[in-house]
C-alpha positions in Angstrom: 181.2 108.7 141.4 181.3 106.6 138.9 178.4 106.3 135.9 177.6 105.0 132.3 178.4 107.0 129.3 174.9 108.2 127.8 173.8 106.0 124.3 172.3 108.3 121.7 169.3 107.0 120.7 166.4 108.8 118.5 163.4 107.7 119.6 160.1 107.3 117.4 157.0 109.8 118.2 154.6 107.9 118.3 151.1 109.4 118.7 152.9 112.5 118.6 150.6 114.4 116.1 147.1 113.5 117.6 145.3 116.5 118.4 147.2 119.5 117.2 144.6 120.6 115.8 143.8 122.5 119.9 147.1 124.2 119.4 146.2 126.2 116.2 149.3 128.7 115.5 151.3 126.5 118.0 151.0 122.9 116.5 154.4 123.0 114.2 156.5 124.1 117.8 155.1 122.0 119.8 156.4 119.3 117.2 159.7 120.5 117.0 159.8 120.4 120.9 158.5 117.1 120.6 161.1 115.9 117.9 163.8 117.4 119.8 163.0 115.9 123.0 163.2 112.5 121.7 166.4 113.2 120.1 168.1 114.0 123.0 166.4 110.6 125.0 167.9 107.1 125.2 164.1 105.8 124.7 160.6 107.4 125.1 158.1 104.5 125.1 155.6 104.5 127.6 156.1 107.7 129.2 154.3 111.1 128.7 157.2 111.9 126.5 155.1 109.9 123.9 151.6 110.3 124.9 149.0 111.8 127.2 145.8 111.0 128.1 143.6 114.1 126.2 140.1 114.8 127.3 137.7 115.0 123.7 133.8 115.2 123.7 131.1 118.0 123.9 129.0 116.6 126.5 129.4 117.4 130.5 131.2 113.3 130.6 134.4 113.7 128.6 136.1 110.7 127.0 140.3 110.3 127.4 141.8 109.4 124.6 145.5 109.2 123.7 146.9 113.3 122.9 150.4 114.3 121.8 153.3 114.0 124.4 154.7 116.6 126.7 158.3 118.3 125.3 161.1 118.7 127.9 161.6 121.8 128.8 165.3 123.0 130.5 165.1 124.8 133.7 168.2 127.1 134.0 167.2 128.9 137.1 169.5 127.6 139.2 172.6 127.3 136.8 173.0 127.7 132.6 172.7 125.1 130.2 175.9 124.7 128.5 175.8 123.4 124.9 177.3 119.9 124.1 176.2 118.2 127.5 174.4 115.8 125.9 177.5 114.2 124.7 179.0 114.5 128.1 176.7 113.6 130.5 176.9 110.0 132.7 173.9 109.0 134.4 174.5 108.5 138.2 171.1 107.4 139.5 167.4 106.5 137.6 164.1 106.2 139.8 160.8 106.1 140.0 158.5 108.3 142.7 154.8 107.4 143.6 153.0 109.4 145.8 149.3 109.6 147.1 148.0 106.6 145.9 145.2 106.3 148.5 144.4 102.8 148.7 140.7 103.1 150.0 137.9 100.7 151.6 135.2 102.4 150.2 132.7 100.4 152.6 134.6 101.7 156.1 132.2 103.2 158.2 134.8 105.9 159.2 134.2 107.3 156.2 132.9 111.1 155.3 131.5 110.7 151.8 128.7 112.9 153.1 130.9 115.9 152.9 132.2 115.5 149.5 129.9 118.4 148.1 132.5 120.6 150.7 135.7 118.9 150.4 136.3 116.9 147.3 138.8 114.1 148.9 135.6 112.6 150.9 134.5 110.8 148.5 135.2 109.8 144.6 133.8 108.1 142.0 136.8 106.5 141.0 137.1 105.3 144.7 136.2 101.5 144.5 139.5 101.1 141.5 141.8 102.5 143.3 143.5 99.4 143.9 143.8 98.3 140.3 144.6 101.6 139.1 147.5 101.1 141.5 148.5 97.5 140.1 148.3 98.9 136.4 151.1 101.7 137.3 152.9 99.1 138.7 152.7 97.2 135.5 153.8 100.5 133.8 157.2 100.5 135.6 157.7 97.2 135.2 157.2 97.9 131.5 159.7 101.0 131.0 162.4 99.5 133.1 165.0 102.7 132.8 165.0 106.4 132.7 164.7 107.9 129.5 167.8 110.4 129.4 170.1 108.1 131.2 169.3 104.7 129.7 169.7 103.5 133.6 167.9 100.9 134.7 165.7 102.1 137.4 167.2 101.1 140.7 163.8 101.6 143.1 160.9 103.2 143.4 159.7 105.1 146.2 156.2 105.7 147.3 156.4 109.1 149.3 153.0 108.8 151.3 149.2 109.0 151.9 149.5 105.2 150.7 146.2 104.2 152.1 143.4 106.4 153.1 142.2 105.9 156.3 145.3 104.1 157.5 143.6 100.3 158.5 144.8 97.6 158.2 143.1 96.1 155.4 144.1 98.8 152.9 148.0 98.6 154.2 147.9 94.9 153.5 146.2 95.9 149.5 149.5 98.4 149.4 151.6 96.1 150.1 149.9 93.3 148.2 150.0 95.7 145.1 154.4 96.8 145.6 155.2 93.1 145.8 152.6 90.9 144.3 150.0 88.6 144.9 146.5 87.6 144.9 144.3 90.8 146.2 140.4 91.0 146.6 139.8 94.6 147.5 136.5 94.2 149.6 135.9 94.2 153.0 132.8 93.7 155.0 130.4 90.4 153.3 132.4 89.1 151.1 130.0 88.5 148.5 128.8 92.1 148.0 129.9 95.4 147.8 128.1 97.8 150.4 129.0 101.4 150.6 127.6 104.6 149.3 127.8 103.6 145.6 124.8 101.2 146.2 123.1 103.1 148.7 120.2 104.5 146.9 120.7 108.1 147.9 121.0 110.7 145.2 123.9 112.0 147.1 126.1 109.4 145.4 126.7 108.3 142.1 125.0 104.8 141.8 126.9 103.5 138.7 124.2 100.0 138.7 121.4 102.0 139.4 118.9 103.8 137.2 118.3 106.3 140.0 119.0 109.7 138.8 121.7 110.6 140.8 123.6 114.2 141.4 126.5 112.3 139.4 124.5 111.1 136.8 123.0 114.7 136.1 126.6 115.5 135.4 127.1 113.6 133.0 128.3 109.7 134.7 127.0 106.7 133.3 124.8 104.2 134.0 127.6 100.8 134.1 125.6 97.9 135.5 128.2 95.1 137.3 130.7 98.1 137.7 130.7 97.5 141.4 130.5 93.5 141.5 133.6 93.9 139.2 135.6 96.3 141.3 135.8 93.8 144.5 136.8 90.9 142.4 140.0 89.6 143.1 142.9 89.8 141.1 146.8 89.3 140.8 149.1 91.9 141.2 152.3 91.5 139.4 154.2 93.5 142.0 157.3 95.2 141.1 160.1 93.9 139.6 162.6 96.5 141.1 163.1 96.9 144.8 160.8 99.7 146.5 160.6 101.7 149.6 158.1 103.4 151.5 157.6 107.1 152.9 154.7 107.6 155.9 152.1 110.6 154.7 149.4 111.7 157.0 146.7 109.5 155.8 148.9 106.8 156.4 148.9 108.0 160.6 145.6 109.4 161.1 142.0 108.7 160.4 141.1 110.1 157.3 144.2 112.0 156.5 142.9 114.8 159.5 141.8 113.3 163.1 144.3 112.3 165.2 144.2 108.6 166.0 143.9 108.1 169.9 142.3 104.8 169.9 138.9 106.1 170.6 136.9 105.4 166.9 138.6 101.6 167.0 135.0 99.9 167.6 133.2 102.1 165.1 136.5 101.3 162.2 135.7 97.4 163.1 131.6 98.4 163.6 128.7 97.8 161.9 127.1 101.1 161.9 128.3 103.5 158.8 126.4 107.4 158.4 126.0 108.0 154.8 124.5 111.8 154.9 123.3 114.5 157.1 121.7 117.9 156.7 123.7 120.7 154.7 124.5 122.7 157.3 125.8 119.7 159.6 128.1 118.7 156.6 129.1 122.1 156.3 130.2 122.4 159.9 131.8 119.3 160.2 133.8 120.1 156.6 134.8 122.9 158.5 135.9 120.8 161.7 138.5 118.5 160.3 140.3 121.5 159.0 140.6 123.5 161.9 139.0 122.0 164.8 139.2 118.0 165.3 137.8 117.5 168.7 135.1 119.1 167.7 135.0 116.9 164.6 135.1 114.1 166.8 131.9 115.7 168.6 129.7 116.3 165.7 130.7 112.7 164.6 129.7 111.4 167.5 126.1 113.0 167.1 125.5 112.0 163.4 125.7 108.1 164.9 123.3 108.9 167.5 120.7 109.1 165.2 121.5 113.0 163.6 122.4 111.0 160.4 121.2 108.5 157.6 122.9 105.0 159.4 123.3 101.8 157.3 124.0 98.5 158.4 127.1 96.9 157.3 129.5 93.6 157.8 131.8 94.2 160.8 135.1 93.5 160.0 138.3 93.1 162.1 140.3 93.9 159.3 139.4 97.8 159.0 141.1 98.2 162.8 143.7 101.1 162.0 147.3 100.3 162.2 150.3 102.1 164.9 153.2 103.5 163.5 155.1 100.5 164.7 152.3 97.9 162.9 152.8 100.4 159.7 156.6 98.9 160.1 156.1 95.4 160.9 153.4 94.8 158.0 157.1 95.8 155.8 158.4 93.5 157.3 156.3 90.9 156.3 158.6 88.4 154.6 155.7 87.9 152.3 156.1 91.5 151.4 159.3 91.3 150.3 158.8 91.1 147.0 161.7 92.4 145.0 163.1 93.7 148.3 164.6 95.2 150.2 163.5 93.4 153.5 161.7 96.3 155.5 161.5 98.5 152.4 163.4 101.0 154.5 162.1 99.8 157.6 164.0 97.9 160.5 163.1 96.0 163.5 164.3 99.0 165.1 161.5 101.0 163.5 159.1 98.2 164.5 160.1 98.7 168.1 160.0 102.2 168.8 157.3 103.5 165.3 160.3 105.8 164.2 159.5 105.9 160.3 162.6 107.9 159.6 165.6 106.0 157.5 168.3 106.4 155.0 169.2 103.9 152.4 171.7 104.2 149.5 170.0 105.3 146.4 172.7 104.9 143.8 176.5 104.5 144.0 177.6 107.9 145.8 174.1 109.2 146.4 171.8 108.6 149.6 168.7 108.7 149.9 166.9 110.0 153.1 163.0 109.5 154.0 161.7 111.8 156.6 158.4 111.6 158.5 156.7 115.0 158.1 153.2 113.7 160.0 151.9 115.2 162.8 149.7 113.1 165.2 147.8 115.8 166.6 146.0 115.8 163.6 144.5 118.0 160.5 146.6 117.4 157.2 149.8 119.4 157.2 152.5 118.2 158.6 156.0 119.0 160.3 159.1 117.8 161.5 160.1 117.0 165.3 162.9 118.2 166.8 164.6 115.0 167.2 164.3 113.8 163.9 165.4 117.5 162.4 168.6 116.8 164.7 169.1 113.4 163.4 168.8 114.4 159.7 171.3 117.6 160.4 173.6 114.9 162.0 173.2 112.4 158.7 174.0 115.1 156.2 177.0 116.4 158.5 178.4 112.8 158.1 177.9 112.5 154.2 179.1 116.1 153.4 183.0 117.2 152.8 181.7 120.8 153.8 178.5 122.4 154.6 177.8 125.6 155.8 177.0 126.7 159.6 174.2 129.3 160.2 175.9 132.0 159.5 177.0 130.8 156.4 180.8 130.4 157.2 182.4 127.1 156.0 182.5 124.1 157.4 184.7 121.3 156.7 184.3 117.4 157.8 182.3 114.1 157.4 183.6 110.7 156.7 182.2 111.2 153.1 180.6 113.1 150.4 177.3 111.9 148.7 174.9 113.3 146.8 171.5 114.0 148.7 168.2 113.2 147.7 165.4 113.7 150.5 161.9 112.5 150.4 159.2 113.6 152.2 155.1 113.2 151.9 154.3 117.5 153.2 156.2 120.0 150.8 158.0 123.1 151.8 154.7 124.8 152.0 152.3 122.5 153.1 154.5 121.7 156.8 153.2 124.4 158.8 150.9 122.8 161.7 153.4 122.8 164.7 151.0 121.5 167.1 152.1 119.5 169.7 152.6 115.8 169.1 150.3 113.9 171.3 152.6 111.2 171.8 155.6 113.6 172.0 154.0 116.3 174.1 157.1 118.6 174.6 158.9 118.2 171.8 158.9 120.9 169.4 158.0 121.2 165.8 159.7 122.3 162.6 158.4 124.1 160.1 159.1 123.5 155.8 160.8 127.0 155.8 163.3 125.6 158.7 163.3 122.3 156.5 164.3 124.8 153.7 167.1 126.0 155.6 168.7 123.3 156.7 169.0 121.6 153.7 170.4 124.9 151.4 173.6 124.4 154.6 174.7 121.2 152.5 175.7 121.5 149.0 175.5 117.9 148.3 171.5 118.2 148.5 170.0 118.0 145.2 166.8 117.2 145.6 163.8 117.1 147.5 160.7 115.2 146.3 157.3 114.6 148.4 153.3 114.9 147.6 150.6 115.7 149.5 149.3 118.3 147.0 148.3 116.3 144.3 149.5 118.2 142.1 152.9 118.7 139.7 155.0 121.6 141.3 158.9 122.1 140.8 159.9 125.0 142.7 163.5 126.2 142.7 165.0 126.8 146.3 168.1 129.1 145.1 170.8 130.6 146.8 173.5 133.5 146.4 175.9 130.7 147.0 175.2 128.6 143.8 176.3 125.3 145.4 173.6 125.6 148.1 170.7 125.7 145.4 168.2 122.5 145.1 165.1 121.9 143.2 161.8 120.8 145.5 159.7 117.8 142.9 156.2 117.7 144.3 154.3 114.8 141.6 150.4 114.8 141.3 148.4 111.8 143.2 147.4 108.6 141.5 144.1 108.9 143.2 143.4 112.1 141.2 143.3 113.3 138.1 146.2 113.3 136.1 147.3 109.9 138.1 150.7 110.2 137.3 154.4 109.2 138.8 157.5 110.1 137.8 160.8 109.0 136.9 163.7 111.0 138.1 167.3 110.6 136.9 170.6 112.5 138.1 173.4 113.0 135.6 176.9 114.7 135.9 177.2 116.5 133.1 181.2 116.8 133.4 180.9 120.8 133.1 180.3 121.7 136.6 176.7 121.5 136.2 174.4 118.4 137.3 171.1 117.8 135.7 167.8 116.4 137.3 165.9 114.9 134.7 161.9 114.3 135.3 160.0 112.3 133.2 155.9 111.7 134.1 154.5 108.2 133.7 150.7 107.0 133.8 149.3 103.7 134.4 149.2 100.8 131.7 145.5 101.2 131.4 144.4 101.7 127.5 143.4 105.4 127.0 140.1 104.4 125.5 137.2 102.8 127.6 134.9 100.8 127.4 131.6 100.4 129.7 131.4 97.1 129.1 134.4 96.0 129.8 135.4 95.2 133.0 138.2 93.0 133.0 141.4 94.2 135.3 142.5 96.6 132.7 139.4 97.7 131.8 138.7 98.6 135.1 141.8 100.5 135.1 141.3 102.7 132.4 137.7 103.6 133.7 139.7 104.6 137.0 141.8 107.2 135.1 138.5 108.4 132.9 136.0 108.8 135.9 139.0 111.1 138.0 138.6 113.2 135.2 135.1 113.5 135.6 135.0 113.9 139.7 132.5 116.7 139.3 133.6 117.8 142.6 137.3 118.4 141.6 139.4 120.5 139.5 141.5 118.1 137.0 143.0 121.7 135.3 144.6 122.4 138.6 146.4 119.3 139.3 147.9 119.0 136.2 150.6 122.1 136.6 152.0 123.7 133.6 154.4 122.8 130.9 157.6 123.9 133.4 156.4 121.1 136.0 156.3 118.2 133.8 158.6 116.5 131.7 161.8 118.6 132.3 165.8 119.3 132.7 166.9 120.9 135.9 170.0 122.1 135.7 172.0 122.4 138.9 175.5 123.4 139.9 177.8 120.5 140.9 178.8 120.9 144.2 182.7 120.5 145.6 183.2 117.0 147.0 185.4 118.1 149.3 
């Protein structure tokens, strides 16, 4: 495997010293983490090595404003961290992973804003900027261009899932539009005017051009006349400059991330009616529903457009019809998606043809990369594996393994090969538990993340596995007795939540027997600081990040994940190649 010697580089700090002064007693470590970090890094512009946004203000609205950077911290859990190998280390492969960025058509009429006072992910008030808060990370990769430890160009960047919302087709084209570039107007319905829940004149919603005195407004949002005009303007997406590929998460299959999709809502996607509230205890129950009971979801939605709900009137609109697995593939293929490639973006014709969103593609020179399809079409959120696609992966890493391990952990030797592993996945280990039968697949059975688990700790050569879903920045170490069967699980936060980050990854050999996983967070491009007045594209942007901090119905703190789950070094033992 071959790599490139790592450059020694000391990077400046800048903005490293805003706001010690909320670390009292801490402030003078935290700067010789900082210091130390940035010694040991090829360069650390632009990444949350530098800077992170920082919450400041005394009122119930906080302000963002650029804080000190996040210090790497080493994780030896799953093997020590020798001294001197810094010197040592080649990079093998630098990428990036976005995940969750829930591309959404705020004006959809299968929406459930109504039950956001239950379930936070119904509605935001970020919502209408997702697309441009998408576009500006995009301009942030294409403006750090290389992992900061390895100095290696990043070679792709992956987006492991929930890429739009309520998977139609209008919000795949916008993801797309967004990856590779090109002119996007992020509106649907009239084409003149916005007309969803933002504008709706019910106290429900935050009305950001409104006077009304609005449950958002009592906590603190502001008053921003021509926000909304502003957010359906069109713009142009740079696209990436580095090839990308694409993972399938739930909300990508199934209508709002929880129903499962069998055709019968098509009219009301495409429809003109939209139910923007209902009674407490009718939001309540159907809350409850699409967690645990979707047919009776489908019921109580049913009754709300009869008339048990407030209806608007809206601009039907062809474009909101939801997409099949096999449409997800073809709009890839879209040779005006290409973009910086590859054609497909990990999809084939064959994938077109038979809606298998399964794939490998070679990450880096002796590593592979393997995408997996963890939804379930039967509905709720959670997800699993099939048992035909948990053969096919076992079969895949048999055949780029020297040795692997059979189930009762004797050695096997074989395969054509040995790469390095990494997998990707939108569920995590512990979010792939809903083994209910595949409506399309009716008798095939379902796999659970702890059989996921298990399977991958048989093949050394696994590093790494990185999905979503969570919203929220997890590492978790999945060790072993055997050292070599050991790998880290990299779960990022959403970019439709706050933090809104992605993050780089990078795999070096450190020539000592060891490997380490570098992870680096990113956020967007957007300026820290906002403006109400602005709205051009990236001041739209930055209000994106500011007013997902301010979701009064969701819990920033959580999201964020501690010091360990951040900017970090994984250490992992090397495995044999043979």
């Amino acid at each position: 495997m071959g790599g490139i010697s790592r450059r020694r580089l000391v990077a400046g700090m800048a903005g490293a010293g805003a706001g010690v002064a909320l670390w009292p007693g801490r402030a003078a470590a935290r700067e010789r983490a900082l210091t130390r970090s940035a010694e040991r890094a090829v360069r650390i512009g632009g990444t949350t090595l530098e800077q992170v946004a920082m919450p400041v203000g005394d009122g119930a609205y906080k302000r963002l404003v650029a804080g000190p950077g996040w210090p790497l911290v080493v994780r030896g859990e799953l093997a020590g961290a020798d001294g001197g190998r810094d010197a040592r280390r080649a990079g093998l492969a630098s990428f990036v992973q976005f995940t969750d960025l829930h591309l959404t058509d705020t004006e959809s009429p299968v929406r459930f804003e109504y039950l956001a006072r239950f379930n936070d992910s119904a509605h935001r008030p970020q919502e209408t900027l997702t697309v441009r808060g998408a576009s500006s990370l995009v301009e942030r990769v294409n403006a750090v261009r290389q992992g900061p430890y390895t100095g290696l160009p990043f070679s792709f960047v992956m987006a492991t899932g929930d890429n739009t919302d309520n998977h139609e087709r209008i919000e795949l084209d916008w993801y797309l539009t967004v990856m590779s570039g090109g002119r996007i107007t992020p509106n649907s319905g009239d084409p003149g005017r916005y007309e969803g829940v933002q504008n709706s004149g019910s106290g429900m919603y935050w009305n950001p051009e409104s006077g009304l005195q609005d449950a958002y407004k009592a906590k603190g949002l502001p008053l921003i006349p021509g926000l909304l005009s502003s957010a359906i303007r069109p713009f142009d997406a740079p696209g990436l400059s580095v090839p990308w590929y694409t993972t399938v998460g739930n909300h990508d299959d199934s209508i709002e991330g929880s129903l499962p999709d069998l055709g019968l809502l098509n009219d009301l996607y495409t429809g003109a009616r939209k139910v923007e509230g209902c009674d407490d205890a009718t939001a309540r129950q159907l809350a409850d529903a699409l967690l645990h009971d979707p047919g009776e979801a489908v019921l109580l939605l049913g009754k709300l457009l009869a008339g048990g709900g407030a209806l608007r009137t809206v601009t039907p609109d062809e474009r909101r019809h939801p997409f099949t697995p096999a449409e997800f593939a073809r709009a890839h293929l879209d040779p005006a998606h290409t973009g910086a490639g590859p054609v497909g973006h990990g999809f084939s014709q064959e994938s077109a043809d038979s809606g298998r969103l399964y794939y490998t593609f070679d990450l880096a020179d002796g590593v592979l990369g393997i995408s997996l399809d963890t939804t379930n079409r039967a509905g709720f959120a959670d997800g699993s594996l099939g048992t035909a696609q948990l053969h096919w992966l076992e079969s895949v890493l048999k055949a780029n393994s020297g040795h692997w391990y059979d189930g009762d952990g004797h050695v096997v030797r074989g395969g054509s090969q040995s790469r390095l592993v990494v997998v990707f996945s939108h569920h995590t280990s512990g979010t792939m538990g809903n083994l209910l039968p595949d409506p399309y697949r009716l008798f095939e059975g379902r796999h659970s993340g702890a059989e996921l688990v298990a399977l991958l700790q048989r093949f050394p050569n696994v590093v790494a596995w990185v999905n979503g879903h969570t919203h929220t920045n997890q590492i978790i170490p999945h060790g072993h007795s055997v050292a070599e069967r050991a790998f880290w699980e990299i779960n990022t936060a959403s970019h439709v939540d706050y933090p809104h980050h992605a993050r780089i990854i990078e795999i070096a050999d450190n020539h000592d027997g060891t490997l380490s996983l570098f992870t680096t967070l990113i956020e967007s491009a957007a300026p820290y600081r906002t403006d109400f007045a602005d709205t051009s594209d990236p001041g739209l942007a930055a209000l994106y990040r500011e007013l997902a901090y301010n979701d009064p119905y969701a819990t920033p703190a959580t999201r964020i994940g501690t010091a360990a789950d951040h900017n970090t070094e994984l250490l992992l033992t090397r495995p044999a190649t043979t």
